[in-house]
C-alpha positions as CSV (number, residue, x, y, z in Angstrom):
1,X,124.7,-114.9,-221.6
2,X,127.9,-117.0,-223.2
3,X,128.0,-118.9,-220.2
4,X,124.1,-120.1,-220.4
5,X,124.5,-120.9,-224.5
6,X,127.7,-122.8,-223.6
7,X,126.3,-124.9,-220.8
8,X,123.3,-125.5,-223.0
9,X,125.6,-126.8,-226.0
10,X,127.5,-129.2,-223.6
11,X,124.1,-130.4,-221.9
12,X,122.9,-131.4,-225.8
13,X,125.9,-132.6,-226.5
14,X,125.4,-135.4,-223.8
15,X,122.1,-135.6,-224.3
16,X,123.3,-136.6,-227.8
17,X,126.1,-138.5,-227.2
18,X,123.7,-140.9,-224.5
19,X,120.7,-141.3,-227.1
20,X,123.7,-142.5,-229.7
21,X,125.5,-144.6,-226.3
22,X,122.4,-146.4,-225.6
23,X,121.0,-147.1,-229.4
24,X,124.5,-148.8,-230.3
25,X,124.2,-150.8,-227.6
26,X,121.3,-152.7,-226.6
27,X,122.7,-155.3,-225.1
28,X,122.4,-156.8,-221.3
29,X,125.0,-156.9,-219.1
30,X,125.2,-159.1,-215.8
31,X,127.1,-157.4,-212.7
32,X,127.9,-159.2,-209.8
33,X,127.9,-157.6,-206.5
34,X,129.4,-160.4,-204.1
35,X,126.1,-160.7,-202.2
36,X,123.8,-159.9,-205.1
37,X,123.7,-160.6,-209.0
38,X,121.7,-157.9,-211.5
39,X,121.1,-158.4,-215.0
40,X,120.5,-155.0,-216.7
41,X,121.0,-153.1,-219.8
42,X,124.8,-151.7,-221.1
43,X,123.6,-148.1,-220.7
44,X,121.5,-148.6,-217.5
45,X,124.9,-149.5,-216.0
46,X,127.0,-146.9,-216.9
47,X,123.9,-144.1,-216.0
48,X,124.0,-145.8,-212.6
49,X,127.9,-145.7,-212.5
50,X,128.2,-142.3,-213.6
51,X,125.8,-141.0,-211.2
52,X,127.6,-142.8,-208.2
53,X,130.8,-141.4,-209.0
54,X,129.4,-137.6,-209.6
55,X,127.3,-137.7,-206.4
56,X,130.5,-139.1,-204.7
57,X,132.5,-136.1,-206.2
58,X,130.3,-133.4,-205.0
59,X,130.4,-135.1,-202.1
60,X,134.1,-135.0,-201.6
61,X,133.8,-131.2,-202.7
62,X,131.4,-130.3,-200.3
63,X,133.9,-131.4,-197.5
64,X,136.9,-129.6,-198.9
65,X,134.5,-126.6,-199.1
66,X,133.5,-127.0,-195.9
67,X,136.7,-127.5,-194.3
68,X,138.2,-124.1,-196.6
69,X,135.0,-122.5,-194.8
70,X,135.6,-123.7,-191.2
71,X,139.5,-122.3,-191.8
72,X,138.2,-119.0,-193.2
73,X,135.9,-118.4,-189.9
74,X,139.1,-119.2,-187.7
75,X,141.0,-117.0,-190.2
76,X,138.6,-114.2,-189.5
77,X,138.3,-114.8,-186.2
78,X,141.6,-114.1,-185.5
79,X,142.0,-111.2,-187.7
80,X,139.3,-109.9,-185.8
81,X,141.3,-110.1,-182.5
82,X,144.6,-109.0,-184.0
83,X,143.3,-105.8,-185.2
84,X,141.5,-104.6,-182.2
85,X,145.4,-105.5,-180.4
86,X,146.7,-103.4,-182.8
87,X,143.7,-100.6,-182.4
88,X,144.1,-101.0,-179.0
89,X,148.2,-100.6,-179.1
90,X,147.9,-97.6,-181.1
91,X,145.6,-95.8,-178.7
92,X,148.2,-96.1,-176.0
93,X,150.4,-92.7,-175.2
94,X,153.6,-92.7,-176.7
95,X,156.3,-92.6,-173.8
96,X,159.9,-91.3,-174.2
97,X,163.0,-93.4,-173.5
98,X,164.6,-90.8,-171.1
């Protein structure tokens, strides 16, 4: 329940702080792109930016995730295999050293 009021404070606080971002600046801002030039508004810009560089971070964390997955199959794989070695190792009659 914390969890789901606190996420819900920090979502209106953006919300806020984005309504204030984009009535203090009104103004136009041109962005060249080396093969193409746009003419758009200050907050449109950093919306777009902001967007590009969270869809590019959960990106990145979807490959570290599924790399740390891949590793934990392999991990478990061969956890399998060692403890049916061991299983089978302790099943085996005890001989004496004589």
């Amino acid at each position: 329940m914390l969890k789901r009021v606190a996420l819900l404070v920090v979502l209106l606080l953006i919300v806020v702080v984005v309504f204030t971002f984009t009535a203090r600046n009104p103004g136009l801002i041109d962005i060249d792109l080396a093969f193409l030039e746009v003419t758009t508004s200050i907050p449109l810009a950093f919306t777009v930016t902001f967007a590009a560089g969270w869809i590019f971070g959960v990106l990145s964390m979807a490959l570290f995730a599924w790399r740390l997955l891949r590793e934990r199959r392999s991990l478990r794989r061969s956890l399998r295999v060692s403890e049916s070695e061991v299983s089978s190792l302790r099943n085996l009659p005890l001989t004496d050293a004589d």
